[in-house]
Backbone as XML, in Angstrom:
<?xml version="1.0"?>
<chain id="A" units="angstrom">
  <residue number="1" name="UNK">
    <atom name="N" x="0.857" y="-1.182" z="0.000"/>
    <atom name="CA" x="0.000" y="0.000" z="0.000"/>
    <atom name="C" x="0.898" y="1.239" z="0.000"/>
  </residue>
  <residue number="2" name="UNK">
    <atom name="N" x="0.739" y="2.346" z="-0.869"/>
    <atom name="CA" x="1.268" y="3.634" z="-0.960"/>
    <atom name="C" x="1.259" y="4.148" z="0.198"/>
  </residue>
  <residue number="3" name="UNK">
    <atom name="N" x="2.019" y="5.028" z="0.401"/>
    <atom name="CA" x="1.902" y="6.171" z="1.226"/>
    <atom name="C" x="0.975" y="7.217" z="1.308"/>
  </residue>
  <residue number="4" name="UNK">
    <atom name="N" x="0.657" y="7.487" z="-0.562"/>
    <atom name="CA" x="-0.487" y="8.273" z="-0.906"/>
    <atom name="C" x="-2.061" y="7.268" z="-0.594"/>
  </residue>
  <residue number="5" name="UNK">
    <atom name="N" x="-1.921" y="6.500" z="-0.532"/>
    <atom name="CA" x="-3.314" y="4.771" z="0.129"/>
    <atom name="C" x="-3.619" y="5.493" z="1.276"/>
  </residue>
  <residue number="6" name="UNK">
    <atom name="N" x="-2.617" y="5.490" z="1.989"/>
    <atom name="CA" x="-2.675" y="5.197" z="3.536"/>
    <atom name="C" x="-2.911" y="6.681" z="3.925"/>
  </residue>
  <residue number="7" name="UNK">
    <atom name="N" x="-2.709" y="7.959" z="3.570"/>
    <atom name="CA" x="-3.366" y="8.853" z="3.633"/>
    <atom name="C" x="-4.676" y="8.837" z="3.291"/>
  </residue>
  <residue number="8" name="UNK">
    <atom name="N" x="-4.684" y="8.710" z="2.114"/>
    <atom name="CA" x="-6.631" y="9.061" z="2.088"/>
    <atom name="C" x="-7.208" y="8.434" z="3.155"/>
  </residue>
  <residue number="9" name="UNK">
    <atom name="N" x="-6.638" y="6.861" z="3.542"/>
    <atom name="CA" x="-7.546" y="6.227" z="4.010"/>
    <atom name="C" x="-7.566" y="6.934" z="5.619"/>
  </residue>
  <residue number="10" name="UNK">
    <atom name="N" x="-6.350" y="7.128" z="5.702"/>
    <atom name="CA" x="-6.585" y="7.873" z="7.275"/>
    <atom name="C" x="-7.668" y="9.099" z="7.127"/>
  </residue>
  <residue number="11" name="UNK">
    <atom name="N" x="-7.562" y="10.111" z="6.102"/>
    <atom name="CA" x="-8.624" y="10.804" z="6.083"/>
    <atom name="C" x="-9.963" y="10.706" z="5.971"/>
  </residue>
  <residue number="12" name="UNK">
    <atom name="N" x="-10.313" y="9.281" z="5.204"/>
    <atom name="CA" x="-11.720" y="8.626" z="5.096"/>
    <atom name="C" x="-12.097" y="8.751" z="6.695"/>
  </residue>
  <residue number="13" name="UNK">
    <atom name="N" x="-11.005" y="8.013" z="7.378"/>
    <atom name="CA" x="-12.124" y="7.490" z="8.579"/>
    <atom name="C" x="-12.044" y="8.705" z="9.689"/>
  </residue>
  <residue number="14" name="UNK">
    <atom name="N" x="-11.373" y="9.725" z="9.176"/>
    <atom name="CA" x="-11.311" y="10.496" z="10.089"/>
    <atom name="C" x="-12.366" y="11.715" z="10.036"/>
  </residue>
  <residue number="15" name="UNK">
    <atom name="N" x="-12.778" y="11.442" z="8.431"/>
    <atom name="CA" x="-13.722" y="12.432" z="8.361"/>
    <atom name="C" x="-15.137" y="11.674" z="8.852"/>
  </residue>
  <residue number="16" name="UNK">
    <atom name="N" x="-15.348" y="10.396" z="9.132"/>
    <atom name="CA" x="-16.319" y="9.778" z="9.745"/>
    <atom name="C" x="-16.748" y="9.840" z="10.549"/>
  </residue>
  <residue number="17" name="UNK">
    <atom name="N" x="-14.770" y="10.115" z="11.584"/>
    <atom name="CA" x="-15.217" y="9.918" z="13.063"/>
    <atom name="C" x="-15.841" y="11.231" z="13.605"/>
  </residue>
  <residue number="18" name="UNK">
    <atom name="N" x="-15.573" y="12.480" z="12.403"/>
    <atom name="CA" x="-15.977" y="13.904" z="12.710"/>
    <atom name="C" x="-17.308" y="13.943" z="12.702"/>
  </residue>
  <residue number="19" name="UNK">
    <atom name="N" x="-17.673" y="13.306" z="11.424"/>
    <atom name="CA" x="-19.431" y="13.408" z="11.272"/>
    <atom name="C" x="-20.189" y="12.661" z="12.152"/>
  </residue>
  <residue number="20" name="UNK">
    <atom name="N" x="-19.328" y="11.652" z="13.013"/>
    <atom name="CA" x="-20.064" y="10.685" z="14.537"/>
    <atom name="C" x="-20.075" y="11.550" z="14.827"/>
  </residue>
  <residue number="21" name="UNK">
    <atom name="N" x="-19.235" y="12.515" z="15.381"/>
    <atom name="CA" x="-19.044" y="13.324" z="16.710"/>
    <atom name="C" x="-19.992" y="13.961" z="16.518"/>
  </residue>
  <residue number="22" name="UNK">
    <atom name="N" x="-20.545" y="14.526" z="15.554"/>
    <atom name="CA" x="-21.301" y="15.934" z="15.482"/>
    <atom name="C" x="-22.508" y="15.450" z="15.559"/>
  </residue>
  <residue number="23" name="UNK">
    <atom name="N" x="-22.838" y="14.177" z="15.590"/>
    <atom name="CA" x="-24.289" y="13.641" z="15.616"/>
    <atom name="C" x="-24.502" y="12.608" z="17.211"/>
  </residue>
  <residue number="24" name="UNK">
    <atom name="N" x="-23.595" y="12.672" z="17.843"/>
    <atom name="CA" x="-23.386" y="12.112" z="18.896"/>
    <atom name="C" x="-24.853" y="12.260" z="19.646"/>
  </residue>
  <residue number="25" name="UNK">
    <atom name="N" x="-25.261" y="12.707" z="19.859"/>
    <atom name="CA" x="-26.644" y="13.538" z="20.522"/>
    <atom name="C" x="-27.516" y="13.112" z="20.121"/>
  </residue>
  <residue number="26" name="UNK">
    <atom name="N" x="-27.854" y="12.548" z="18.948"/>
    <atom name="CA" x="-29.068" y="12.282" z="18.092"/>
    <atom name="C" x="-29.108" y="10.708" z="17.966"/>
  </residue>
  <residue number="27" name="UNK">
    <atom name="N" x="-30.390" y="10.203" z="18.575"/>
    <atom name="CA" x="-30.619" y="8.815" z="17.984"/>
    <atom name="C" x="-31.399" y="8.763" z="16.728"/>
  </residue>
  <residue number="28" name="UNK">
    <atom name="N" x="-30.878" y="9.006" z="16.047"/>
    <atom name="CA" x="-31.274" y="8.261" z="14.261"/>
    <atom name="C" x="-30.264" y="7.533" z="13.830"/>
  </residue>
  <residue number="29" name="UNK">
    <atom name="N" x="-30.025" y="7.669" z="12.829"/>
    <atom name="CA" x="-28.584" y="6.911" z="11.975"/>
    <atom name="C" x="-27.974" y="8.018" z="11.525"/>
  </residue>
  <residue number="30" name="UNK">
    <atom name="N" x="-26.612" y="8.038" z="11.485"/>
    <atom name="CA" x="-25.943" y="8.430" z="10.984"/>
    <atom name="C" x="-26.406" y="9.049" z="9.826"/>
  </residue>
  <residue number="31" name="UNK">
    <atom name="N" x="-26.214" y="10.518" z="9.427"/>
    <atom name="CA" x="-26.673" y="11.277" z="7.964"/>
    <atom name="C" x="-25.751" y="12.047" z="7.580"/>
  </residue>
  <residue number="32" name="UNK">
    <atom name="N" x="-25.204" y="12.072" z="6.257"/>
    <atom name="CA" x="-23.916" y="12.631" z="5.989"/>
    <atom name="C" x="-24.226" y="14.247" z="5.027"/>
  </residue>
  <residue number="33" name="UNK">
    <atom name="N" x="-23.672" y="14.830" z="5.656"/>
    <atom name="CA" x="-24.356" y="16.093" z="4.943"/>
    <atom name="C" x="-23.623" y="16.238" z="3.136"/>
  </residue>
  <residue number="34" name="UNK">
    <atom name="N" x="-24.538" y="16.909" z="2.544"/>
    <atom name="CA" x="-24.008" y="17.183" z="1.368"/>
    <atom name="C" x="-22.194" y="17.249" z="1.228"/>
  </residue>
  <residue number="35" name="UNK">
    <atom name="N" x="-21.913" y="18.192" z="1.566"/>
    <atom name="CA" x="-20.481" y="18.220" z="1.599"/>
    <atom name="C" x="-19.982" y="17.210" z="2.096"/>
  </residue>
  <residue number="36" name="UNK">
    <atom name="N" x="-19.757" y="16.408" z="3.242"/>
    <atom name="CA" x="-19.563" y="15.113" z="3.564"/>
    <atom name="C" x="-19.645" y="14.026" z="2.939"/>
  </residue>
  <residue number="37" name="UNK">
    <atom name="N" x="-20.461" y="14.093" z="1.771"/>
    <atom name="CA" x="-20.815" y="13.390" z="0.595"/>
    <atom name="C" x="-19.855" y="13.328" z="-0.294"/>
  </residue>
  <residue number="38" name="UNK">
    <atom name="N" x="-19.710" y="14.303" z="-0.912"/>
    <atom name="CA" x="-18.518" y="15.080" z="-1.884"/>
    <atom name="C" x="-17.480" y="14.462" z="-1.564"/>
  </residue>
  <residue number="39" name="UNK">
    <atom name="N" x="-17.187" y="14.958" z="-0.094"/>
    <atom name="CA" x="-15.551" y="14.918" z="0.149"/>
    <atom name="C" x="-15.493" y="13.176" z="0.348"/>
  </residue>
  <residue number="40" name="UNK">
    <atom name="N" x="-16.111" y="12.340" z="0.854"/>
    <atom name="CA" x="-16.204" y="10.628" z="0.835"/>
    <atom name="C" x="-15.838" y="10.285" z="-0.240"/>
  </residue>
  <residue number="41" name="UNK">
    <atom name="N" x="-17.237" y="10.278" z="-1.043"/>
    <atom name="CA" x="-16.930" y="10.263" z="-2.907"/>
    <atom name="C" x="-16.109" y="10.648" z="-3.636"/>
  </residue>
  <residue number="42" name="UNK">
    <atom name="N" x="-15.285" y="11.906" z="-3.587"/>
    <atom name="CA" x="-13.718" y="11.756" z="-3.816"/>
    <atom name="C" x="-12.203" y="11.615" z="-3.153"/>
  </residue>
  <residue number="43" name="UNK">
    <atom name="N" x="-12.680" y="11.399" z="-2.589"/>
    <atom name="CA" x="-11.344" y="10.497" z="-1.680"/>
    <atom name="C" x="-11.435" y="8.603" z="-1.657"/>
  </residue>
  <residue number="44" name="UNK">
    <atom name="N" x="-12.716" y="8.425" z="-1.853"/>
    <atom name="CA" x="-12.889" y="7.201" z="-1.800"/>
    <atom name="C" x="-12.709" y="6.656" z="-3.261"/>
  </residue>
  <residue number="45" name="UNK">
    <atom name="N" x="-12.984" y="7.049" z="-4.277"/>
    <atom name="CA" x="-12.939" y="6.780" z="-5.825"/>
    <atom name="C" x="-11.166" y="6.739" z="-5.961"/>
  </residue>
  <residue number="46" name="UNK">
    <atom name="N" x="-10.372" y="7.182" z="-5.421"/>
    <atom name="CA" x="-9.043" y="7.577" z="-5.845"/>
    <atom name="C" x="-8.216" y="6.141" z="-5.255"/>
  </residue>
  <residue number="47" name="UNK">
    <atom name="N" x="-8.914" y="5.275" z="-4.341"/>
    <atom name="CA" x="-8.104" y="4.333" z="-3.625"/>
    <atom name="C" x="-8.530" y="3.072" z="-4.642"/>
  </residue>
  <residue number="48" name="UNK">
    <atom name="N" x="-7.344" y="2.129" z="-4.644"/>
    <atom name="CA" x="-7.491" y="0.654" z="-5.012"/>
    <atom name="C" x="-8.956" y="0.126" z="-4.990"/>
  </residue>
  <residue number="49" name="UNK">
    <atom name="N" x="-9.072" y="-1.163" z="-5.778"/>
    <atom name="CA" x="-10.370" y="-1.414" z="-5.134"/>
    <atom name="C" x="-9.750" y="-2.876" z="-3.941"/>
  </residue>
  <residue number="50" name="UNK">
    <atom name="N" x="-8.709" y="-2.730" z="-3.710"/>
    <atom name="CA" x="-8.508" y="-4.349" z="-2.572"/>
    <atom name="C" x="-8.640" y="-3.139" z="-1.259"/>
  </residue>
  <residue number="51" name="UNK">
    <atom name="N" x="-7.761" y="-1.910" z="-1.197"/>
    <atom name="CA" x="-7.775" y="-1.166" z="-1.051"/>
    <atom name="C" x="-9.503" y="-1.082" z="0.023"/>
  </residue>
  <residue number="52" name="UNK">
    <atom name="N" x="-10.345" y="-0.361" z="-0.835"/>
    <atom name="CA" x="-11.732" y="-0.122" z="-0.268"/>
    <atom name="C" x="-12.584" y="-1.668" z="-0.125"/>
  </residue>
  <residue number="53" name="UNK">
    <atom name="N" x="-11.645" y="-2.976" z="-0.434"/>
    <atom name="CA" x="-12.566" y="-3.942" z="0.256"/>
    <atom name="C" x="-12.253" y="-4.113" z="2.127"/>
  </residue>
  <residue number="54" name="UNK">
    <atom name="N" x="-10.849" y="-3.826" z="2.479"/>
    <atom name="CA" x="-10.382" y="-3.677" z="3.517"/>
    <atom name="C" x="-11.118" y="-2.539" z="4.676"/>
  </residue>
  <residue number="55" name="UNK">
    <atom name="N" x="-11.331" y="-1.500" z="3.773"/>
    <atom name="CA" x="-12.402" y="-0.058" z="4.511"/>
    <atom name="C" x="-12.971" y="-0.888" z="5.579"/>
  </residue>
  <residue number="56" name="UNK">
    <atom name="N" x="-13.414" y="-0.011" z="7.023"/>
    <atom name="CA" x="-14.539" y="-0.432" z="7.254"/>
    <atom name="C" x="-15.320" y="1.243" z="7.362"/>
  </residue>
  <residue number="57" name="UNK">
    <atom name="N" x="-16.483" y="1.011" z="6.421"/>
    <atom name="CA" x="-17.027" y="2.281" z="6.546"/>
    <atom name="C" x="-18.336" y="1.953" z="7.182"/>
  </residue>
  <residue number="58" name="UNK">
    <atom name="N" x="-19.082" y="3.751" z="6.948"/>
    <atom name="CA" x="-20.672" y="3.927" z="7.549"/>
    <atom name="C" x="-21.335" y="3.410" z="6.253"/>
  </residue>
  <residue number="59" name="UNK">
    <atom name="N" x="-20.935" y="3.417" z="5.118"/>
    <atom name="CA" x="-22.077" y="3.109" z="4.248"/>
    <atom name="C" x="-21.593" y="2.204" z="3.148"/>
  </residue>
  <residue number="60" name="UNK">
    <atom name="N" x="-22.773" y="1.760" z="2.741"/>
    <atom name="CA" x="-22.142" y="0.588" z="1.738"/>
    <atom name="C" x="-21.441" y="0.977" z="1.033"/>
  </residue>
  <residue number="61" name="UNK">
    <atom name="N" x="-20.420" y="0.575" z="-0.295"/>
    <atom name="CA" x="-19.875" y="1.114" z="-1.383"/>
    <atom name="C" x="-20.734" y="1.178" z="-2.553"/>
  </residue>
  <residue number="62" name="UNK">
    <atom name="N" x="-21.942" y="0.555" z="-2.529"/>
    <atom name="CA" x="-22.619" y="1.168" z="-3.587"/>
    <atom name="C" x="-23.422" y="2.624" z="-3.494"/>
  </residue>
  <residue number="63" name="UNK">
    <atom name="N" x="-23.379" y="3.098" z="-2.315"/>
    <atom name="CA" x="-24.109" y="4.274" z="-1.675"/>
    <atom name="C" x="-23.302" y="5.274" z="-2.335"/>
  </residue>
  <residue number="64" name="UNK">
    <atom name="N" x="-21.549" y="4.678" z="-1.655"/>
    <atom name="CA" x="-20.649" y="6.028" z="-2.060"/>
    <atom name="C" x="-20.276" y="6.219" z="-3.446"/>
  </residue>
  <residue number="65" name="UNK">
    <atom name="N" x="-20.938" y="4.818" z="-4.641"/>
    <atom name="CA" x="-20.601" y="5.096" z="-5.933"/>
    <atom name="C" x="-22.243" y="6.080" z="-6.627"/>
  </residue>
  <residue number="66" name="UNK">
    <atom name="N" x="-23.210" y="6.016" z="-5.661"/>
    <atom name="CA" x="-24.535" y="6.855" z="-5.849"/>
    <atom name="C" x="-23.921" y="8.314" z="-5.681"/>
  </residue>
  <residue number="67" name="UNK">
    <atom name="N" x="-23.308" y="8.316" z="-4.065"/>
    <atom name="CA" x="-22.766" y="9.812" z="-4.212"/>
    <atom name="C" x="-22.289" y="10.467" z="-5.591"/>
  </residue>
  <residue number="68" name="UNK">
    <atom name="N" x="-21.281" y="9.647" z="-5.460"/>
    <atom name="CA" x="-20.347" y="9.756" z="-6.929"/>
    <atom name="C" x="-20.787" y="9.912" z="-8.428"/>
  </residue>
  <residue number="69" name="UNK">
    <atom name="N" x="-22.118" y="9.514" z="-8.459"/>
    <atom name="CA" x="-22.804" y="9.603" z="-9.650"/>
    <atom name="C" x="-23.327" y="10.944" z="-9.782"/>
  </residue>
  <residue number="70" name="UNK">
    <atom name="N" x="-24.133" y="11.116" z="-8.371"/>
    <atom name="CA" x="-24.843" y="12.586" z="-8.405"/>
    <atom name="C" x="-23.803" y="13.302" z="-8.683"/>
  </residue>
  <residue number="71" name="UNK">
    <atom name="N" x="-22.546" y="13.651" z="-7.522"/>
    <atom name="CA" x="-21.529" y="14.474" z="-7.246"/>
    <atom name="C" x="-21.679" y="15.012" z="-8.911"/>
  </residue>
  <residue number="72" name="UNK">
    <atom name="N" x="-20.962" y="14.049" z="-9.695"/>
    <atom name="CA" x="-20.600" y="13.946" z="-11.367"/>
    <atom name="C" x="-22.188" y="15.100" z="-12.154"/>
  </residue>
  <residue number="73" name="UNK">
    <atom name="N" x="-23.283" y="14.265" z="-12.026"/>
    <atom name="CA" x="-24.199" y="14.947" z="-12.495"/>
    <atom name="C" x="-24.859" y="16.432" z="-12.419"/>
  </residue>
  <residue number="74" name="UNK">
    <atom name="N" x="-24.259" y="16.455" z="-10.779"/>
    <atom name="CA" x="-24.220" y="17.970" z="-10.722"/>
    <atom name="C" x="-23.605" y="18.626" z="-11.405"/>
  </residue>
  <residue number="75" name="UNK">
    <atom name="N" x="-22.203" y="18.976" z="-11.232"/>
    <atom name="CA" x="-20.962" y="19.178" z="-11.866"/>
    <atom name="C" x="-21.322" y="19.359" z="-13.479"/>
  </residue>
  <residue number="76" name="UNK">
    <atom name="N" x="-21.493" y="18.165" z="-14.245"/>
    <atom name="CA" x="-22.355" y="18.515" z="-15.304"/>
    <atom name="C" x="-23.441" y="18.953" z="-15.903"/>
  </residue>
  <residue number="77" name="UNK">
    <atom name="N" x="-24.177" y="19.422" z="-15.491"/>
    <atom name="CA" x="-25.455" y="19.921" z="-15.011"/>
    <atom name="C" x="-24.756" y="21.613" z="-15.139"/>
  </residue>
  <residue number="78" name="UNK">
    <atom name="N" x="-24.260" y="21.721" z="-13.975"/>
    <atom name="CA" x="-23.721" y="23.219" z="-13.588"/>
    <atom name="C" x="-22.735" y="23.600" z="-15.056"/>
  </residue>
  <residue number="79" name="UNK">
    <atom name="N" x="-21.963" y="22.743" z="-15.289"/>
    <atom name="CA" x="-21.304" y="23.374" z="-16.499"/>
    <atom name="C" x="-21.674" y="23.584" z="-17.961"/>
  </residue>
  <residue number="80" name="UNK">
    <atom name="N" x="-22.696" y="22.894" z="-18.192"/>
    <atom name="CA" x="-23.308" y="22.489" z="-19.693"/>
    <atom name="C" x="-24.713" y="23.250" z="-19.438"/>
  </residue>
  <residue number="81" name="UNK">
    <atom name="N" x="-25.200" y="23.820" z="-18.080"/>
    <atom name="CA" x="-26.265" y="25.225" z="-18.577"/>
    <atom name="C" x="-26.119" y="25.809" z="-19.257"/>
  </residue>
  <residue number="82" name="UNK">
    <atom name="N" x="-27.451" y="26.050" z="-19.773"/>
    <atom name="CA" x="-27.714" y="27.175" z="-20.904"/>
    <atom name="C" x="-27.518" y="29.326" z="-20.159"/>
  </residue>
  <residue number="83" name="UNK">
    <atom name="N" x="-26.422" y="29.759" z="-20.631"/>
    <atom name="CA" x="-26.414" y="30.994" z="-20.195"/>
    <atom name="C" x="-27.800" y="31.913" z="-20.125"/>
  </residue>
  <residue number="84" name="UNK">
    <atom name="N" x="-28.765" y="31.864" z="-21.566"/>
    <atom name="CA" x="-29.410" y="32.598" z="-21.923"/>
    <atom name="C" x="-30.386" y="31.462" z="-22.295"/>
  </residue>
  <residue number="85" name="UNK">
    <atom name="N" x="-31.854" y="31.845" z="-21.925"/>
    <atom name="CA" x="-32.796" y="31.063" z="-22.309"/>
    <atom name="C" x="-33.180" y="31.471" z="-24.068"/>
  </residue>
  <residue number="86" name="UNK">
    <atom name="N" x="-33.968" y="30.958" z="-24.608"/>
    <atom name="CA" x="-34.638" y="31.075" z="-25.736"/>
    <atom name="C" x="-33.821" y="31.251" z="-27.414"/>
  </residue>
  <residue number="87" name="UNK">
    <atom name="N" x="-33.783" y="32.098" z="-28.555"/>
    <atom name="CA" x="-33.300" y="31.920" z="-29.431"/>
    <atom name="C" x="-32.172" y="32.772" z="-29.664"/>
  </residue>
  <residue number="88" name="UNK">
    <atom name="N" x="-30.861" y="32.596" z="-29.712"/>
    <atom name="CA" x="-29.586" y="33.276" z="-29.685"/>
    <atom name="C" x="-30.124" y="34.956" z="-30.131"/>
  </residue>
  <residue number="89" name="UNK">
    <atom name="N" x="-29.346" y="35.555" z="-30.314"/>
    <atom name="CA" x="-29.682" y="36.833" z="-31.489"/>
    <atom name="C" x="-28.473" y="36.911" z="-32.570"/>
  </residue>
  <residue number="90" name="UNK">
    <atom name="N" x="-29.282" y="37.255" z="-33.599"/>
    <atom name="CA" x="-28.674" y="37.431" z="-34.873"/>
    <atom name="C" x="-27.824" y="38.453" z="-35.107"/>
  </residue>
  <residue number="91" name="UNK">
    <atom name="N" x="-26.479" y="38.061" z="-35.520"/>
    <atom name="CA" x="-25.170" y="39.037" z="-35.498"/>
    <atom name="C" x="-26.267" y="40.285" z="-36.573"/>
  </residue>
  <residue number="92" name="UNK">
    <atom name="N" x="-25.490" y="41.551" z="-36.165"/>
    <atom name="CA" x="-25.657" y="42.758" z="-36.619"/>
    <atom name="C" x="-25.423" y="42.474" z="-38.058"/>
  </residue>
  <residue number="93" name="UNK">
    <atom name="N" x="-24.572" y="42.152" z="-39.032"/>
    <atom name="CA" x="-23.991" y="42.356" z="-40.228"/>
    <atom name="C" x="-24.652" y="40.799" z="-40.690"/>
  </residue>
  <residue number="94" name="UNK">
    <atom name="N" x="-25.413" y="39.942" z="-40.253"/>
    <atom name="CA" x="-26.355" y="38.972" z="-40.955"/>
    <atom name="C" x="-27.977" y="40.011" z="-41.035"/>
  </residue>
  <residue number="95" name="UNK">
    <atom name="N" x="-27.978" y="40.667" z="-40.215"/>
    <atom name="CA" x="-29.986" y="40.971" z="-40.044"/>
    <atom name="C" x="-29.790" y="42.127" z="-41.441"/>
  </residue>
  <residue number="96" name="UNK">
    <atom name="N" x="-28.416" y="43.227" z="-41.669"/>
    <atom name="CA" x="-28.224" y="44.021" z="-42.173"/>
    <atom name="C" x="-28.022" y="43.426" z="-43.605"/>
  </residue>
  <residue number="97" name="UNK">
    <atom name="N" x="-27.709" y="42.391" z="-44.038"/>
    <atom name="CA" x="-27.555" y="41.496" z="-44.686"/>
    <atom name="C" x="-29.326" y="41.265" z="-45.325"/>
  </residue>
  <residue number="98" name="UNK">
    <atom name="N" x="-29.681" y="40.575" z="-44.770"/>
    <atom name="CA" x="-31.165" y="40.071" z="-45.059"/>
    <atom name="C" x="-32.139" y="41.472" z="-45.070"/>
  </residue>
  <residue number="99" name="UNK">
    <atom name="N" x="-32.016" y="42.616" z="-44.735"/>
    <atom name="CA" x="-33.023" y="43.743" z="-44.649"/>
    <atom name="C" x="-32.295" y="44.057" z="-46.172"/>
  </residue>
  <residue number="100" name="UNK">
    <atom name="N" x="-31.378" y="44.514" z="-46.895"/>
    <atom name="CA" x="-30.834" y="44.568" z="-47.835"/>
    <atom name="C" x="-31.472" y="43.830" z="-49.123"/>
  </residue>
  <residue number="101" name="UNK">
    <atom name="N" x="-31.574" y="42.672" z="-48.823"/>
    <atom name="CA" x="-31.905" y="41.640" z="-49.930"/>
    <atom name="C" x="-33.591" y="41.753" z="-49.946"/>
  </residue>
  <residue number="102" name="UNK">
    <atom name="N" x="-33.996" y="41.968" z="-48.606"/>
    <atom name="CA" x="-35.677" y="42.179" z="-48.899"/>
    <atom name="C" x="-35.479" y="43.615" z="-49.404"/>
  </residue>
  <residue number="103" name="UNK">
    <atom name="N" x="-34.814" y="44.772" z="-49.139"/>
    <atom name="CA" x="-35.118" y="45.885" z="-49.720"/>
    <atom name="C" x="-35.034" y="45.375" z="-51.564"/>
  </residue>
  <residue number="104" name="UNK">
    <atom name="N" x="-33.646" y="45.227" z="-51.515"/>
    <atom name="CA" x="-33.631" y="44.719" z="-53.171"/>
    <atom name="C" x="-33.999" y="43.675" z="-54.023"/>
  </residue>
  <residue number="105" name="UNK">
    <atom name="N" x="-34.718" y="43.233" z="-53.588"/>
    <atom name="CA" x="-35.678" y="41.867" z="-54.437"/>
    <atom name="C" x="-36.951" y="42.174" z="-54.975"/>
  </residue>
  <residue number="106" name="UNK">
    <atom name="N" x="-36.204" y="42.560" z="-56.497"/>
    <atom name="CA" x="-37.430" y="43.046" z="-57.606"/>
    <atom name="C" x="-38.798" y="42.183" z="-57.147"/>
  </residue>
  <residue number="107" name="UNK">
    <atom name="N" x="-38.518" y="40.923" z="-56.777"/>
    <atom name="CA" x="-39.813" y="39.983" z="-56.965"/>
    <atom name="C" x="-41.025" y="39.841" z="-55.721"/>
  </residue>
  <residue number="108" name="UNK">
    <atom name="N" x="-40.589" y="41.017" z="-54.690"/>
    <atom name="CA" x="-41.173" y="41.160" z="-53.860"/>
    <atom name="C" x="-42.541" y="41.804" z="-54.085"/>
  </residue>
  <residue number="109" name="UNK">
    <atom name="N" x="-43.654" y="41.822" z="-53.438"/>
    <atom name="CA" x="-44.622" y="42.619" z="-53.899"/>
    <atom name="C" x="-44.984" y="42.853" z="-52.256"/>
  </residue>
  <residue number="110" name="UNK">
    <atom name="N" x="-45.199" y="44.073" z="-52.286"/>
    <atom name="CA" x="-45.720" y="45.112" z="-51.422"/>
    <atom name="C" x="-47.030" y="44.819" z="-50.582"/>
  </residue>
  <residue number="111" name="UNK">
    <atom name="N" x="-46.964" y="44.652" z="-49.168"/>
    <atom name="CA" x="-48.073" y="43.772" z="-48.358"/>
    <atom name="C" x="-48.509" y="45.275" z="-48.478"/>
  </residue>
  <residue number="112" name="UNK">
    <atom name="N" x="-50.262" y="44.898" z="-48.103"/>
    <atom name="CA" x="-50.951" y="45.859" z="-48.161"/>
    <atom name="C" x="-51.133" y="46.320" z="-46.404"/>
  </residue>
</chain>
C-alpha cells in the first residue's frame, strides 16, 4: 500500500469519526451532509479497489458510488447550462444582410 493509500484512508475514517461526533446527541442513523458526501466520494474513488474492500465504513460502497454519480451529475449539469434562455440573437452584419436583400428583391410585392 502507498503512502499516498494510507493517507486518504486515514482521512476517510477520520472524516467519519468527525461526522459521529457531530451527531453524537441524536438517535437516528448516521446522515452525511451534502459536503460530507462530496468529500467521501472523492477520496474514496481515488483508492485501489482491494484497497476499499479492507475499509470499514458507515455506508455501503454502492451508496458512495450513488454519491459519486450525483456528485458527477451535478458538476455537469452546472457546467453544460444554458447561459441565456430562448433563441440566440442574430449578429448585426447577418440581419443588415437580409433587410438589404428584402429591400432589393425586384420579386417582392408590397403587403398591403
Amino acid at each position: 500500500m502507498s503512502d499516498r493509500d494510507k493517507d486518504v484512508e486515514i482521512l476517510i475514517l477520520r472524516h467519519q469519526i468527525t461526522v459521529l461526533e457531530r451527531q453524537l446527541d441524536a438517535d437516528t442513523k448516521v446522515r452525511f451532509a451534502p459536503e460530507d458526501r462530496a468529500l467521501l466520494a472523492a477520496l474514496l474513488t481515488s483508492l485501489p479497489r482491494e484497497v476499499l474492500r479492507r475499509l470499514r465504513l458507515l455506508v455501503r460502497p454502492d451508496t458512495v458510488l450513488r454519491w459519486h454519480r450525483d456528485l458527477m451529475k451535478r458538476r455537469h449539469a452546472r457546467i453544460c447550462r444554458q447561459k441565456r434562455r430562448g433563441r440566440p440573437p442574430t449578429v448585426r452584419s447577418i440581419r443588415a444582410l437580409i433587410l438589404r436583400l428584402v429591400r432589393e428583391n425586384p420579386a417582392r410585392k408590397p403587403t398591403p
